[in-house]
C-alpha positions in Angstrom: 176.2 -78.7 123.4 176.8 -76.0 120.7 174.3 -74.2 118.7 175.3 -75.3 115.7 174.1 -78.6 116.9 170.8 -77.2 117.7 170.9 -75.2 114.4 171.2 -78.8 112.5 167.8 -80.3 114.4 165.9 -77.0 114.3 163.5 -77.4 112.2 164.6 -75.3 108.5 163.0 -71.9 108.4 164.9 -69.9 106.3 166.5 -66.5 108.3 164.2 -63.4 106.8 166.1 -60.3 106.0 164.7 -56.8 105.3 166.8 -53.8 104.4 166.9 -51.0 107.0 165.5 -48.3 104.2 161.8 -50.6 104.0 158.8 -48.9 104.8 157.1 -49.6 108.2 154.4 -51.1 106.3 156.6 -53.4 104.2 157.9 -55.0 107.6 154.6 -55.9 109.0 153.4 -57.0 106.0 156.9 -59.5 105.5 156.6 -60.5 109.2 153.0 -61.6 108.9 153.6 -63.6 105.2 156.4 -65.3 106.9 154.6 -66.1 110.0 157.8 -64.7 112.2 158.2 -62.5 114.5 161.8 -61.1 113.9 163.8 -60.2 110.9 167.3 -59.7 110.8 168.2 -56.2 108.8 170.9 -56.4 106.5 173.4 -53.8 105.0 174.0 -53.9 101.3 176.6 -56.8 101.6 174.4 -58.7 103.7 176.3 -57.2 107.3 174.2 -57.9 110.1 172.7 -54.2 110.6 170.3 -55.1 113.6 166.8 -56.8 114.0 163.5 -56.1 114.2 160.6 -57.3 115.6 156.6 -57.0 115.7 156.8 -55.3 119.3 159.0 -52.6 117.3 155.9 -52.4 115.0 153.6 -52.2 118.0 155.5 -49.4 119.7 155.6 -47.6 116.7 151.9 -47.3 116.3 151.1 -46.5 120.1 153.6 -43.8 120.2 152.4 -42.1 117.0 150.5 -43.8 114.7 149.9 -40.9 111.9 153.7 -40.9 112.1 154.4 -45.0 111.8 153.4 -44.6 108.0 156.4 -42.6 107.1 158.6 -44.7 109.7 161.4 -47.2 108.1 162.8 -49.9 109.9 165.7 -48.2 110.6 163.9 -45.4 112.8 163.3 -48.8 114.9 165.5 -51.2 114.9 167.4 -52.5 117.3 170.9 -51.8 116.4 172.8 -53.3 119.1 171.8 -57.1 118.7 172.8 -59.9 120.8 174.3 -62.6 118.7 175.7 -65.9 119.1 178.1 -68.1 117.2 177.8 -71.7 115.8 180.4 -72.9 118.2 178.6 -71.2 121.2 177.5 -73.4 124.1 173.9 -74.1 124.6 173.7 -73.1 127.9 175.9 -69.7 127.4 172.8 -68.7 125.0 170.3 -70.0 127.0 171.6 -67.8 130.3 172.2 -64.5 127.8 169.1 -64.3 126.6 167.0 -65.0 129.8 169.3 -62.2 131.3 169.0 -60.2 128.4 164.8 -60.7 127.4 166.1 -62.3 124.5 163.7 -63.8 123.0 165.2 -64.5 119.6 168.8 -63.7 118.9 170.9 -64.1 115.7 173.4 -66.6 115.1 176.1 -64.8 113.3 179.3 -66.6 111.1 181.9 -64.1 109.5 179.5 -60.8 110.4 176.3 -62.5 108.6 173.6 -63.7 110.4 173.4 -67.0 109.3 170.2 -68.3 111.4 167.8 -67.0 113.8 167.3 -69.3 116.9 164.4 -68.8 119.7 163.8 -69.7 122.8 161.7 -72.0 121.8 164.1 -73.9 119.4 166.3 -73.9 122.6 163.5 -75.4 124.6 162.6 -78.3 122.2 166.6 -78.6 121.2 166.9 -79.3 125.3 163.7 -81.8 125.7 164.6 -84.3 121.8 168.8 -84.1 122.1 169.8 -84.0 126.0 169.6 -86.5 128.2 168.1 -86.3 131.7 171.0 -85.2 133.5 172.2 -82.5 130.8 168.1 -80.9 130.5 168.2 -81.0 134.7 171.8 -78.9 134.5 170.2 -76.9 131.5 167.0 -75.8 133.4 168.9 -74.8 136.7 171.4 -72.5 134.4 167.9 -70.9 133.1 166.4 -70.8 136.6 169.6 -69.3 138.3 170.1 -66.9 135.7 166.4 -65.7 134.7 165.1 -65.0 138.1 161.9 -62.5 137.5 162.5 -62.5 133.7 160.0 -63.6 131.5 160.6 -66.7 130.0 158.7 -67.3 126.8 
């Protein structure tokens, strides 16, 4: 069960990428035309920078909204990202980012982010490719491991 197995059945969004010196503005606007919630931010040679996400956007605005116009992604990002690699195990994802909050975490190949996966796309990987016994092992990894964390 490795994610690059679940990366080849996930349905094909392509990963959105925003440079860390875009305006606020220019995030939200990107996040909502793509319909995601999370874009990874790239340096210059594509290096995976950090991500950020529509609660960044939210935060940014309650804390100080006359301020949030002048804001760039990389006032907010989060720079230290949780990643995972193609040859990770399902179930090693699945427990980091229930510990972690996760919600979406970058799959990363030679320092690139290379996909985005969700919890979701874990979910639906575990319910169309695992059998009965592997989703029963699955959910007791996520229930052992996520106690009083948020789920979805």
């Amino acid at each position: 069960m490795k994610v690059e197995n679940l990366l080849a059945v996930k349905s094909s969004r392509s990963t959105v990428t925003i440079s860390p010196d875009a305006p606020l503005a220019d995030a939200a606007k990107l996040l909502s035309e793509n319909n995601v919630g999370l874009a990874v931010v790239v340096g210059a040679h594509g290096e995976l920078l950090g991500v950020f996400s529509e609660r960044d956007i939210v935060r940014a605005v309650a804390e100080a909204a006359a301020a949030a116009t002048s804001t760039t992604v990389a006032d907010l990002m989060t720079a230290k990202v949780v990643t995972c690699g193609p040859g990770d195990d399902v179930r090693d994802v699945i427990r980091t980012m229930g510990e972690g909050g996760i919600r979406h975490m970058p799959v990363v190949s030679d320092g690139r982010s290379v996909e985005v996966i969700s919890k979701t796309d874990v979910l639906a990987y575990m319910i169309k490719e695992l059998d009965p016994e592997e989703r029963v092992a699955v959910l007791q990894t996520v229930l052992e491991g996520t106690a009083g964390v948020p789920w979805i």
